[in-house]
C-alpha positions, 0 to 999 in steps of 0.5 A: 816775667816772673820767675814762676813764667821762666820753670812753666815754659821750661816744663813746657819744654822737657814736657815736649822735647820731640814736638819741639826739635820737630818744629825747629828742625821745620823751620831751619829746613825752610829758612835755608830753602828762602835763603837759597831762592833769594840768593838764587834771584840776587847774587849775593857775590860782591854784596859787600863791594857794590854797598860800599861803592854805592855808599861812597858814590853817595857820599861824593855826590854830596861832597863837591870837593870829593866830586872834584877828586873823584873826576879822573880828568881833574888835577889831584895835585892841586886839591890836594895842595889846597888842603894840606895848606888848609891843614897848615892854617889851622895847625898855625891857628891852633898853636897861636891860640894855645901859646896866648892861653899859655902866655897869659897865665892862670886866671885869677879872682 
């Protein structure tokens, strides 16, 4: 687009200012009839809350492990003890790992 474009279509626009609000004032008046016959046949309350439930039922339908805590008759504690102790092992893998690098010092060539 050149520069020459950009004044034509502003030319265009000062030329037929009323023809122009006419037709934008048309289209806002039609979109806010869509806009209520849709929410009218879809309740648009809870949008938000029903994505995010299915987007997490979603998600633990993929997890076996977020299957296991979604299941009310599950025991919490356990699972939950099973990955702080995870969470140990590699907090304890990860300090021995830094304390070799440390312990052997710059590389030399």
């Amino acid at each position: 687009m050149t520069l020459a474009d950009v004044y034509q279509v502003i030319a265009h626009y000062l030329n037929h200012t009323a023809e122009i609000d006419a037709y934008l004032a048309q289209r806002q008046t039609e979109a806010a009839a869509v806009q209520h016959e849709i929410e009218k046949r879809f309740d648009p309350v809870g949008v938000r809350a029903r994505l995010l439930a299915r987007r997490t039922a979603e998600y633990v339908d993929r997890s076996p492990m977020l299957r296991l805590l979604a299941d009310e008759n599950f025991d919490h504690d356990l699972v939950r003890g099973v990955m702080r102790r995870r969470e140990l092992k590699l907090r304890i893998a990860s300090r021995s790992r830094s304390s070799s690098e440390r312990s052997r010092g710059p590389c030399r060539m």
